[in-house]
N, C-alpha and C positions, 0 to 999 in steps of 0.2 A: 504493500500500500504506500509507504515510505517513496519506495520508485517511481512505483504513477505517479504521485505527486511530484517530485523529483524531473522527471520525463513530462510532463504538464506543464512545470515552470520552464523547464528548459525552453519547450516548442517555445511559450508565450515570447520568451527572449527573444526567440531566434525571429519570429514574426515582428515585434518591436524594432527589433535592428535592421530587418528587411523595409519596412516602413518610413524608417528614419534615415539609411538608405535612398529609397526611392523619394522624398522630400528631400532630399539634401540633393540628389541631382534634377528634380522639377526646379527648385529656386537658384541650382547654375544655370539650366537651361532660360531660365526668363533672364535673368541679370542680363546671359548672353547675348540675349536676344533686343534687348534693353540697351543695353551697349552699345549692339550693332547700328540700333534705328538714328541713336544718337549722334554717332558717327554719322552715319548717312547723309541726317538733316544738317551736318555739321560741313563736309565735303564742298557742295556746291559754294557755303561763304567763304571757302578756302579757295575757289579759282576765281573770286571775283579779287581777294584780297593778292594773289597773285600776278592779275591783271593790272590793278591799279598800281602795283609796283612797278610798273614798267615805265611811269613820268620820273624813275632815281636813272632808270638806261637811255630812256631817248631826248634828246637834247631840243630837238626839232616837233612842231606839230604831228601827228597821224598823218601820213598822206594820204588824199583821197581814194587811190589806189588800193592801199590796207585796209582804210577804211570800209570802203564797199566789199571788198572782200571777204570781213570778218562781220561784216552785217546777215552779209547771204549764209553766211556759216552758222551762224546764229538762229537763222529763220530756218533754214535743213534741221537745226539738232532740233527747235521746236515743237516744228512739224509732226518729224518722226515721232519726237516722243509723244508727242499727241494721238500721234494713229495707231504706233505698236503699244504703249505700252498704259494707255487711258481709254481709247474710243472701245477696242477689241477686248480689252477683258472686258468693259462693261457692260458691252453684248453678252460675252461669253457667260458671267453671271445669271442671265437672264435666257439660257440657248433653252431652257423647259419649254419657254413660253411659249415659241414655234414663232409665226410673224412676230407680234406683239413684243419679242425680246430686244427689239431697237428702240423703241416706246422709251423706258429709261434714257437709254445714252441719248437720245433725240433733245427731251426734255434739259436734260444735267447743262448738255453743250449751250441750248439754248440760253439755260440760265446763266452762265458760265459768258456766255458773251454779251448779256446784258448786265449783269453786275460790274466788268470790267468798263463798259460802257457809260455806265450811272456812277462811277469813279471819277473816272474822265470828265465827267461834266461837271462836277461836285468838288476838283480839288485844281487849284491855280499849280499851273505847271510848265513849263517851257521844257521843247525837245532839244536836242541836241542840234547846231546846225541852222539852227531859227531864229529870229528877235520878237518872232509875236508870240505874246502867254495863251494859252490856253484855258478854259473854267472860266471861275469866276473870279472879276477881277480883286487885286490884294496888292497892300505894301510890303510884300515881301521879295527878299533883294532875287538877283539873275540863278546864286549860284543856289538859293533856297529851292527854288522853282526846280532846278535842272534836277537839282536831289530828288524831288515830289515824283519826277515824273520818272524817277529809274526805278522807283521806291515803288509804282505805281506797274511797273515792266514786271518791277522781279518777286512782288507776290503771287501773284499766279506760278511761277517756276516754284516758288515753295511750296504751295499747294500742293501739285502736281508732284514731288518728291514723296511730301509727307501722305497725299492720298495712297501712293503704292504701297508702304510700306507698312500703312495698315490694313492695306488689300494684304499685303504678305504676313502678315501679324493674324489674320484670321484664317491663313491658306484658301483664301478665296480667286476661283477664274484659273487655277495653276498659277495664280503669285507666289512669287517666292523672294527670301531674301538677296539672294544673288542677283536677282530681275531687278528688282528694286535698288540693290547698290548702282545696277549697270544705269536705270535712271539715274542717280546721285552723282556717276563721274560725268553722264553724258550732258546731263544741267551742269557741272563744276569746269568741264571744256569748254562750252560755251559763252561760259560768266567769265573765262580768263580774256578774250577777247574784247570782251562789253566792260570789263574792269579798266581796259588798258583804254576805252573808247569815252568814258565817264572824267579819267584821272587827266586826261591829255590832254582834254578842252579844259577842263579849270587851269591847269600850268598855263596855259593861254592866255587866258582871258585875267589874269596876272595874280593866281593863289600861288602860293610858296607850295614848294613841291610835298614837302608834311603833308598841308592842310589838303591839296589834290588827293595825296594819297588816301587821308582820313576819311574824304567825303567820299570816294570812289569805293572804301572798303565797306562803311557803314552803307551803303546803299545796297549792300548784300546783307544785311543783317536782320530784314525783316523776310528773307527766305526760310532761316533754320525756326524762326517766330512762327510765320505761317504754317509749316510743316508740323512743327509739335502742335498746334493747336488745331487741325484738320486731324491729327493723328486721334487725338483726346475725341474728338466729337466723334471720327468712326467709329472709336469703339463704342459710344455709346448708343450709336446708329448704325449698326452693322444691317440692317434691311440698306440701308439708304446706301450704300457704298455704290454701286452701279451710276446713282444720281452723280455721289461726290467724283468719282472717276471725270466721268464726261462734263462736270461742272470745269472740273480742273484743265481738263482739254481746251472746251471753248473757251475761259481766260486766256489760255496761253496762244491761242490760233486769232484771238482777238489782236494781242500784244504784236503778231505778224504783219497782221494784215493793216490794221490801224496806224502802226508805226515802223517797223525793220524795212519791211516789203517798199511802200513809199522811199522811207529815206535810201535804200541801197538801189534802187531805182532812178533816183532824180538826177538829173547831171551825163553826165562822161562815165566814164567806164563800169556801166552797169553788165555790161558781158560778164564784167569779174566777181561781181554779187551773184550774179546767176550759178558762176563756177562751185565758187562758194557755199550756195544755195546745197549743190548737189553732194558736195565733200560732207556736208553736215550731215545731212538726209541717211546718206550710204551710214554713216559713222554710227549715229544715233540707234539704226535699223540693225547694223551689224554688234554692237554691243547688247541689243536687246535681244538678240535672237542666241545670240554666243553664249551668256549668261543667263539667260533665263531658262 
């Protein structure tokens, strides 16, 4: 009798330790996983802050040449990431429904491009390249405005990072975290270009190279903001992700067609925006499909 009870405590042990065990690697695996997202959302304000470091290497304005060039680059990784790795799963969510599974993403993009739109109207802003403001009018100074409107470019990029990644936090569509970092470098190549495109007109227009750089870097800063806090609401709307995906899209295919597409267009050497266009496209396409 001694032994059964004996043999009874043991199991008990043995099953406590199994238990404590299996909780001790579910709370690596989330930290891990915690970690990662963190990083992720972190990534993209590292190529914008990258970027803006390039008014300490070049001595001379952007040529328009570069210019246009890393516009089109810009508008390719957008794109893509719009179609591969926003529009398609947020179909894919919905492929039960038969017709009816475009309905979400229809809706998300739509909303997605009028919210960017009702931005735009709502907040005084000057583009790069321009002396007329945009919105409505304000006494706030040339280089306030420029900040508004990059501020205004690169939330939607946050979005759109932070919506994957808790498409991939809930393994929903075949998200996954690998898919979602490959968003995180393919928004942070992009921001290194748009960094160095922000930092170079303020050295111009005569801010000390610090202050370019400061403004250039902090204009990525409401990326990793946006991200964690789309992150938060999925989880608490995991029905709604299909919506948030394609919301994420039409922001950022907004931010194209409203502003990159225009400016890498206007003037002389739009062939090279075009080039550009395509190197991004390939890049963006090829990282989602490699990684995911």
């Amino acid at each position: 009798m001694y032994l059964c009870g004996r043999n009874g405590e043991d199991a008990f042990a043995r099953q406590n330790i199994r238990a404590s065990s299996f909780k001790l690697s579910l709370n690596r695996i989330i930290a891990t996983e915690m970690e990662t997202i963190i990083i992720g959302l972190l990534i993209p304000l590292l190529g914008t802050m990258l970027g803006a470091a390039f008014v300490f290497l070049m001595r001379d304005e952007m040529s328009p040449r570069l210019q246009k060039s890393l516009l089109g680059f810009a508008s390719g990784v957008m794109v893509a990431a719009s179609v591969w790795s926003l529009l398609i799963p947020a179909m894919e969510l919905e492929e039960g429904k038969g017709a009816w599974s475009v309905l979400p993403a229809a809706v998300g993009f739509l909303m997605g491009m009028g919210f960017l739109l009702l931005i735009d109207e709502l907040t005084p802003h000057l583009h790069i390249g321009t002396d007329k403001p945009e919105g409505p009018r304000s006494h706030l100074s040339r280089t306030a405005m420029l900040a508004l409107a990059v501020t205004i470019h690169n939330l939607p990029e946050g979005m759109a990072v932070g919506v994957v990644f808790a498409g991939a936090e809930s393994a929903a569509a075949g998200l996954s975290l690998a898919s979602a970092l490959a968003v995180s470098i393919g928004i942070a190549i992009q921001n290194i270009p748009e960094g160095a495109i922000i930092s170079m007109p303020m050295r111009a227009a005569g801010n000390s190279k610090w202050r370019s750089f400061l403004i250039g870097s902090l204009s990525g800063a409401v990326e990793p903001i946006g991200g964690m806090a789309v992150v938060l609401l999925a989880s608490l709307m995991t029905p709604a992700l299909p919506y948030l995906l394609a919301f994420a899209a039409g922001a950022m295919i907004y931010v194209v067609v409203e502003e990159l597409i225009p400016e890498a267009s206007e003037g002389e050497h739009s062939n090279l925006s075009t080039i550009g266009f395509a190197i991004g496209f390939v890049l963006m396409m090829v990282l989602d499909v490699v990684m995911g």
